[in-house]
N, C-alpha and C positions, 0 to 999 in steps of 0.2 A: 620654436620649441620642438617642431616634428622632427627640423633639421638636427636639432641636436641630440634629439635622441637616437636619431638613425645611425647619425656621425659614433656615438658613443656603444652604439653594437655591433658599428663596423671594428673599434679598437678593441673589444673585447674579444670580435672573432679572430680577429691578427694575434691576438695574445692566446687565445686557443690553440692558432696555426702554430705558432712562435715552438709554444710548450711541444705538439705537437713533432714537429721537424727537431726536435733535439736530440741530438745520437745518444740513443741505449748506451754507448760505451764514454760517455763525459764522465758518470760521477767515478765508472770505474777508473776511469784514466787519472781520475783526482787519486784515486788511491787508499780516498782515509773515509769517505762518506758510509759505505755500505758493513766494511769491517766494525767499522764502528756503531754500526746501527747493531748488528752479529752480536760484537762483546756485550755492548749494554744489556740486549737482551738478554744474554745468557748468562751474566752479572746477576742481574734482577731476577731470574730465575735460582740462579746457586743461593739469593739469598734468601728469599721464599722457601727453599726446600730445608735451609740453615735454620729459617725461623719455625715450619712444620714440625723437625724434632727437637729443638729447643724446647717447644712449648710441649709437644707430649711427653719431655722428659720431667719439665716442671711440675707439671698435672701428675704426674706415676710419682714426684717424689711428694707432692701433695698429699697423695691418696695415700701414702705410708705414714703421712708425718700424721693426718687425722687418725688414720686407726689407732695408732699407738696412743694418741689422746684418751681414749674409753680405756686404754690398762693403765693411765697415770702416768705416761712416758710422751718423752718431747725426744726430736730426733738429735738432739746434744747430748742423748744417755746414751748414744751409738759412738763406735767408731768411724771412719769413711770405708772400711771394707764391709761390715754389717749393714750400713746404710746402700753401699751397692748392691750388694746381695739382695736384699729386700726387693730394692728398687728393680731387677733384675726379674723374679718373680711377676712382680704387679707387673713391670713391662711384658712380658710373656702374654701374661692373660690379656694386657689391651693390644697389645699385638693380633691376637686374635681375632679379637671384637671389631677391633680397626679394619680387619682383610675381609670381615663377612659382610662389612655395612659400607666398607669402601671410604668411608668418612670418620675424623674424629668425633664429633658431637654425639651422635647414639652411642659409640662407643663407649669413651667417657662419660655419658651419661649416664648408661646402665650400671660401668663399675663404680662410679660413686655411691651413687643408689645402693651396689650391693654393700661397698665398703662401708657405710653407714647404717645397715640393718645388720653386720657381721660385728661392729663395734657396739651398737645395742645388747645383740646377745648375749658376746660374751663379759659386756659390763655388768651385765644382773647375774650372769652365772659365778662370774669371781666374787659378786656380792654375798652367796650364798655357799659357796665352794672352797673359796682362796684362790685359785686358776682356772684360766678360762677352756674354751671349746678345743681337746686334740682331736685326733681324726679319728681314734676311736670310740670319740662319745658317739660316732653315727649308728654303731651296732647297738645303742641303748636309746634312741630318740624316747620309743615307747615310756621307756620308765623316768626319763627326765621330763617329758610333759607329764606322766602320772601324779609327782609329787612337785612340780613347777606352778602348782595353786595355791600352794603353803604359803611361798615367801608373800610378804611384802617388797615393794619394791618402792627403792625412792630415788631422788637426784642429786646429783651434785654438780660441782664446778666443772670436772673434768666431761661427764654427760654431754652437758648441756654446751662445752669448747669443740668438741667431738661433733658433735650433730651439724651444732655451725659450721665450722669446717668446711664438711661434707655438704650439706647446702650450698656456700659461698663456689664450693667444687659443683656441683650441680645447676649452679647459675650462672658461669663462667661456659660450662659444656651447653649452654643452650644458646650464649650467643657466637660461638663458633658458626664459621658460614652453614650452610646447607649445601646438598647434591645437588649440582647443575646436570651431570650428565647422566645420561642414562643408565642402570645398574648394569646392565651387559653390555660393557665396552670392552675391546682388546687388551687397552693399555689397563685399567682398572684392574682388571681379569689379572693378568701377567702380574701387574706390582703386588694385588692378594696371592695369589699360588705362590707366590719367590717371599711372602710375610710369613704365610704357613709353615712353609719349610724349614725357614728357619729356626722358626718355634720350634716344631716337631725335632729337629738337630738338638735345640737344647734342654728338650724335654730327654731325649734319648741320652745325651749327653748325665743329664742327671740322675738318671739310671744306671748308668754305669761308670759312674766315677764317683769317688769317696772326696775328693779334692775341694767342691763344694761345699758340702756337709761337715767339712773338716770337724770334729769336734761336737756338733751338735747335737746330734740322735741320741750322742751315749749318756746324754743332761738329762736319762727318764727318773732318775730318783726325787724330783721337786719341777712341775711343771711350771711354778709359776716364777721360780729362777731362770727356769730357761726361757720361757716368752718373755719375760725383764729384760734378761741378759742378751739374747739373740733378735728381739723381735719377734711377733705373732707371726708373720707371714713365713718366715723361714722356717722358723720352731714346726710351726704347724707342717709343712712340707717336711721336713726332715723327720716326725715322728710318724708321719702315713708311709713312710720307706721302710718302717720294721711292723708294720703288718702282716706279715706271713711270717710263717714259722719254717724254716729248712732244714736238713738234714743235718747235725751237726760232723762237723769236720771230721774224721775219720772212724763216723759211726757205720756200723755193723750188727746184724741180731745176732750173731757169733759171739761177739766182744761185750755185749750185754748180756748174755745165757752166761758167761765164764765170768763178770759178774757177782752175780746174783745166785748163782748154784753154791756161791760158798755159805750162803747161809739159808739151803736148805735144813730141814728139822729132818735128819736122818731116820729117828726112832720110829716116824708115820703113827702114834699112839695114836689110839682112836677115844674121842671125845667121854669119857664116861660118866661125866657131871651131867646130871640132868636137868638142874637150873643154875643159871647164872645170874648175876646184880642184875635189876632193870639200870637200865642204862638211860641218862637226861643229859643231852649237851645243849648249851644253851649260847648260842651269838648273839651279846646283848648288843645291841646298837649304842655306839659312839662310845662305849662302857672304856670309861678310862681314869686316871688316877692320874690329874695335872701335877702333882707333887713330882712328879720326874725330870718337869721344865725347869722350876726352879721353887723357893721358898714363897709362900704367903699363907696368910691365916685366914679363917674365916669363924663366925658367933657360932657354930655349930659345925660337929661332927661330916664328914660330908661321906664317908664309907664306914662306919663305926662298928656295923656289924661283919662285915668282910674282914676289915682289919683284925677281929676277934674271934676271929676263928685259925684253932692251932692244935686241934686233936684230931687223928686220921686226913689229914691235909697237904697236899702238893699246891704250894703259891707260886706265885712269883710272875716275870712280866715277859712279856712273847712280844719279839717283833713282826711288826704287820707291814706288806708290801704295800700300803695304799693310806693316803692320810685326807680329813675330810671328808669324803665318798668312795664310789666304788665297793660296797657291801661285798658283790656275790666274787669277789674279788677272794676276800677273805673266805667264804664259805666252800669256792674251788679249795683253796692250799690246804684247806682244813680235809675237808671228804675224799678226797683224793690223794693227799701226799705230797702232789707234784709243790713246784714253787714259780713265783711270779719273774724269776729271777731271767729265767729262760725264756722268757715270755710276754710280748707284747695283748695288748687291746683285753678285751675281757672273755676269758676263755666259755663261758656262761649262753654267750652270744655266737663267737664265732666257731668255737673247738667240738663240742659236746654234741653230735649228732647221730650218736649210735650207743647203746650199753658199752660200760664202762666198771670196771670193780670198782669197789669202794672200801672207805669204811663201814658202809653200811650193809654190803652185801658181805661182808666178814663176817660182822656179828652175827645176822641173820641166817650163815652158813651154820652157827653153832647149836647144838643141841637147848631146849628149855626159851627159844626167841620164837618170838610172833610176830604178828604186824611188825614194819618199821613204819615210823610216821612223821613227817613234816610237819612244824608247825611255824605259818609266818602272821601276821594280823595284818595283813595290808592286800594291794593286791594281787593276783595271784601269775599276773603274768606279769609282773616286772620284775625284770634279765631272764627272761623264757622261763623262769621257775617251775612252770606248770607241766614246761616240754622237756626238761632237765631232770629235776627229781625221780622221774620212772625210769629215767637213762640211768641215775645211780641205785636204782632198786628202790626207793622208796615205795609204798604198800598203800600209799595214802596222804596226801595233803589238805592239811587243814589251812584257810586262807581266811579274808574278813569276814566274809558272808558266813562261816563258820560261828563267829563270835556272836551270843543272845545276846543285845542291853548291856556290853561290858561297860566297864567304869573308862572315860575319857580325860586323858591328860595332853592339853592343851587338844588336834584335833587329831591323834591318836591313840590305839589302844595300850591301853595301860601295860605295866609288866605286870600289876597284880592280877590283872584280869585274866594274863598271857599264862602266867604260874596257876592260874586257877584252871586253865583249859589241861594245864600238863597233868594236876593232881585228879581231874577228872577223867582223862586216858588210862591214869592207874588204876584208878576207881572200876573202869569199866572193860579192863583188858579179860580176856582169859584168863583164870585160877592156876590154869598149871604151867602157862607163858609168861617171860619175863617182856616189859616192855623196850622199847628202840623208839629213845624220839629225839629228833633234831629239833629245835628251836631258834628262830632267827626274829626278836623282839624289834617293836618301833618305835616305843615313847619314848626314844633320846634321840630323835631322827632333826638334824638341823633342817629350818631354821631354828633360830632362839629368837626373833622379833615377834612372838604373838604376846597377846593382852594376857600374860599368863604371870602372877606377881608368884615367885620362891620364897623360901624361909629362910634361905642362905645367902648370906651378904659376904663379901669380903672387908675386911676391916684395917687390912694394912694401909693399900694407897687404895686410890680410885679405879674402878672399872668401869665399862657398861652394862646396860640392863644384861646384852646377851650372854656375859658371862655367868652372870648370878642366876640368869634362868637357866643355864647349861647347868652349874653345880646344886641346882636346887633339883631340877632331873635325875642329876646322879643320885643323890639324898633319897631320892623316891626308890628310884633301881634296889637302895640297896636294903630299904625298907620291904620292898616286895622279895628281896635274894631270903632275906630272914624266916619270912614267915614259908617259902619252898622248902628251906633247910630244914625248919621246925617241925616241917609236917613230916617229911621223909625220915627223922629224928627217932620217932613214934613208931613208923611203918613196919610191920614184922618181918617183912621181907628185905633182903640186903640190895642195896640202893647205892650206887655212886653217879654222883652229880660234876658234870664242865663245865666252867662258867669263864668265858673270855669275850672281850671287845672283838669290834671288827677294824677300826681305826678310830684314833684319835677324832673331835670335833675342830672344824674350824671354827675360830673366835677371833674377833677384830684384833689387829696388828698390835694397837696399843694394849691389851694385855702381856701380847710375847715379849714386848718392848719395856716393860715393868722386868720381866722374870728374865728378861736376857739381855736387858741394854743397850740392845740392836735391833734393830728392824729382820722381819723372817727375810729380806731379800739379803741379806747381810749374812746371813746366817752359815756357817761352815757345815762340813758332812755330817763335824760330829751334832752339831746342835739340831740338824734337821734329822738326825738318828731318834734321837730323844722323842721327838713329834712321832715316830712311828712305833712307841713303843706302848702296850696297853694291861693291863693286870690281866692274870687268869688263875684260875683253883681250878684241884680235883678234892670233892670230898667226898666222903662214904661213909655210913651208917655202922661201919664195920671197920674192923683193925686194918689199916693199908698203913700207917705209918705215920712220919710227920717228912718234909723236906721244903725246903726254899733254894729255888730256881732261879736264879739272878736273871738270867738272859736265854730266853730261847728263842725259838719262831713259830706262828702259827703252823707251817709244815710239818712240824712234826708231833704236833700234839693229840693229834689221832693216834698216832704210834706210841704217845706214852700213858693215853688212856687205856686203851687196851693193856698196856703192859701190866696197870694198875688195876687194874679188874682181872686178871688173872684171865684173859681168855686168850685161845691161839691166835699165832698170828702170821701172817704170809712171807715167803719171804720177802718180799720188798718193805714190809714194816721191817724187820732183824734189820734188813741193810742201812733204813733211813734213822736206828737209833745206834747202830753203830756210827755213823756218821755225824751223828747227833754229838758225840764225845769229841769228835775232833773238830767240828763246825757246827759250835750250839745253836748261832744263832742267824739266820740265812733268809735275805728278803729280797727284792727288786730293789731297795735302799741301799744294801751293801751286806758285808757277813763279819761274823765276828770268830774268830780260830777259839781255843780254847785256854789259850794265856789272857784272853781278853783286849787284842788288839785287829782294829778296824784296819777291814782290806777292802776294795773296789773287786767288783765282782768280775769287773774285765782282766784283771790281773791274766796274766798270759804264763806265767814260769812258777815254778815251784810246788810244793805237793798239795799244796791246796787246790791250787791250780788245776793238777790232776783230779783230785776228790770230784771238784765241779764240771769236770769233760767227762768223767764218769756216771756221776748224776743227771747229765742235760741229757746224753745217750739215753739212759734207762727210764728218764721223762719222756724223751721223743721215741719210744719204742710203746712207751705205755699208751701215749694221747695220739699217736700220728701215722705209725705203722700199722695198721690194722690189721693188713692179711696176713703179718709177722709177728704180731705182737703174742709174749710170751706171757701166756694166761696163769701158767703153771707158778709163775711165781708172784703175781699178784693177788691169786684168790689163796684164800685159806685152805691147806690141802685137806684133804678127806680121808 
């Protein structure tokens, strides 16, 4: 037994020896052993690195396919260029993420994470809005959590496909391997820095080329056609690229003075009325007249009193650059002049940081004016209101805390409450001053989902509840319009009242889809024209006349209320109602000439064309040029 084991250690060491004494160059002399070991490996690596962006390509077109689930979209509503595109983006951002953690799995698993709390958001915002988050909701956070208590919120199919999704994405990103090697290695290092760069190329690239974006930025007249149409990811990227405002193309404070000096007021008469009308303009919220969408009836009247009024009165319907939200949107084009047209994000927020003429520093230029006063019932800094109003002269703002015990509809202040604080301004103003007051109301402020039953039913087809509380709102508005008229009716002193929406409400799709046949994603320029169109009066206690206004724009209705009160006016009002004749009607929607034929705003030839390179100049001289800006023709001269 010893013998044999000895014997069996001695043949294991000769097979040692054996292996040993074999020339280093045998397998090479074979020729095919070592190459072959070579390719395999590097086979097996080409496919490993085949199968690394395989899968983060999978995962990026993942991450687009769930977003799109929270707007109601599957990536078969795409083209394959839109679907690159997108895909392109998201790749960008884990790109990123990938070079800082060196690994897919944190990566991936943060962007999921994010893309699932992005799909959240903007699913309850389109619930209450009709379109989701652009990039300039970020200058408004403040006032979308302000009034982001109101809604209810609930779920649905798409929700709850969306979230999974993005889990099933988040469970996938945690069983990817983990970092074996150490965070500071050469190779690591080198493949992040050469991933950055990249990025940063195609970020830069994005910047400076139009080729990307072909087409999509210039989709700002309906947000929620173009994240339909284009996709969230790009949409959203392609409207944070008209963020800033620049110098228009062969603008000069020369070519703007030459201008606007044609319609200075040569005569310089000096002011010799010593009272003028008090003066009430009022931006009712959502205030609007669905009759323009299309036909339906309701058991009751739904503006009975508005519609009845036809002595000393200017009617008719103003287009507004913003539909659904965006208030101070409307209250800019309005007190200012300027238009949305020219102009991205919300000027409230980003533009407005220094005094600024107005309409209000006009009237308060004129002989027999006092105070000017703000009145909003809500709160008082939401879209800077607080920081803005003294920018346009206002003397005073009245906000909710203002309001005693008013009367509550649904969980804001009423318009009677609102007309009751205006008729107490008059009540308490100076005897030998006329009033100035702005008013921007909130009892038609969407949502329509609270426990709140109308009196107004529609009787043709069927709707939802938030329709009938939307026109049972208006009912009320126009109940409270009556009893302000009534009073100011009485008043011995002459009084003229403006009374226009700020934009249309949003209301679930199947009513548009009763009154238009189509779905709003369906919808042509002209029909989403119609959506931005909202009633407005001027009336007066006093002989101004009668006329009906087919079509104008909130722009210019400062310039024609003044005209209608007979008081002076700057020259940039002359030139914005001259303009007014040959371009009634002019929004961020599109513009309407004075035959009544719909143009695109970008339109590039023609004299309209001109009209608007003219006006954009004398906008960007008014809001942008500061140390140029030509005061003389905006204030009221003296």
């Amino acid at each position: 037994m010893q013998n044999w084991t000895a014997g069996e250690k001695i043949d294991d060491d000769k097979k040692d020896d054996a292996r040993k004494n074999v020339p280093e160059t045998t397998n090479e002399a074979i020729g095919y052993e070592p190459e072959m070991g070579t390719g395999r490996k590097k086979f097996i690596n080409d496919i490993k690195r085949l199968g690394v962006i395989l899968l983060f390509l999978v995962l990026t077109l993942w991450q687009f396919s769930s977003l799109e689930l929270f707007f109601k979209q599957t990536i078969n509503n795409f083209n394959t260029e839109l679907i690159i595109k997108n895909m392109a983006l998201f790749a960008t951002a884990n790109i990123v993420l990938v070079a800082l953690f060196h690994r897919m799995k944190p990566a991936f698993l943060i962007s999921f994470i994010l893309t699932m709390f992005i799909g959240i958001a903007n699913y309850y915002v389109i619930s209450f809005r009709g379109y989701g988050i652009v990039f300039m909701d970020f200058y408004a956070i403040k006032t979308a959590a302000a009034v982001a208590g109101g809604y209810k919120y609930g779920v649905d199919i798409y929700l709850i496909a969306g979230v999974l999704s993005c889990i099933a994405g988040i469970a996938i990103s945690l069983i990817l391997p983990s970092k074996k090697r150490m965070y500071f290695n050469v190779k690591d290092m080198c493949v992040s820095v050469s991933a950055l760069f990249i990025a940063a190329v195609f970020v830069v690239w994005l910047n400076t080329s139009a080729t990307f974006f072909d087409n999509v930025s210039s989709l700002s007249w309906d947000h929620s056609i173009g994240i339909n149409d284009y996709g969230y990811l790009l949409y959203f990227v392609a409207n944070a690229g008209e963020s800033t405002v620049d110098a228009p193309d062969g603008y000069s404070v020369e070519k703007v003075d030459k201008i606007l000096s044609k319609y200075e007021d040569k005569k310089k008469t000096s002011d010799l009325q010593e009272k003028h009308p008090n003066i009430i303009m009022v931006m009712n919220e959502s205030f609007s007249d669905l009759r323009v969408l299309g036909k339906y009836t309701t058991n009751k009247e739904i503006m009975p009193f508005f519609d009845s009024l036809n002595k000393n009165v200017v009617k008719g319907y103003a287009e507004s650059s913003v539909y659904g939200g965006y208030t101070a949107n409307s209250e800019f084009e309005f007190l200012t002049g300027c238009t949305k047209t020219f102009l991205p994000g919300n000027p409230y927020l980003q533009y407005i940081d220094d005094y600024l003429p107005s309409v209000i520093s006009n009237i308060k230029s004129q002989k027999g004016y006092g105070e000017a006063v703000a009145v909003h019932p809500y709160n008082p800094s939401g879209y800077n209101r607080n920081r803005v109003y003294p920018l346009l002269h206002f003397d005073r703002f009245l906000s909710i805390d203002d309001f005693k015990n008013p009367l509550l509809i649904r969980d804001y202040i009423s318009d009677k409450s609102d007309y009751e604080k205006i008729i107490d301004l008059y009540k308490n103003k100076k005897k030998d001053k006329s009033l100035c007051v702005f008013n921007v109301t909130m009892q038609n402020h969407n949502p329509y989902n609270f426990d709140y039953v109308g009196d107004v039913k529609v009787t043709d087809f069927s709707v939802s509840s938030q329709v009938e509380q939307y026109l049972s709102l208006m009912r009320k508005s126009d109940d409270a319009l009556k009893e302000l008229i009534t009073y100011f009716k009485k008043s011995d002193e002459p009084a003229i009242i403006l009374v226009f929406g700020d934009h249309q409400p949003h209301l679930p799709d199947s009513f548009y889809e009763k009154l238009f046949g189509k779905n709003p994603v369906q919808f042509s320029r002209e029909d989403s024209m119609k959506e931005h169109l909202i009633p407005f009066m001027i009336w007066a206690n006093y002989d101004i006349g009668e006329e009906n206004i087919e079509r104008t724009s909130i722009n210019y209705l400062s310039s024609l209320l003044l005209e209608k009160a007979g008081l002076k006016m700057s020259d940039y009002n002359r030139y914005l109602l001259e303009l007014y004749k040959e371009i009634p009607s002019l929004s961020a929607t599109g513009f309407y000439d004075k035959n009544g034929v719909l143009h695109d705003n970008k339109e590039s030839t023609g004299k309209y064309a001109e009209m608007l390179k003219e006006y954009e100049m004398i906008q960007y001289n008014y809001l942008f040029d500061k140390d140029n800006r030509l005061d003389k023709h905006y204030n009221v001269m003296k």
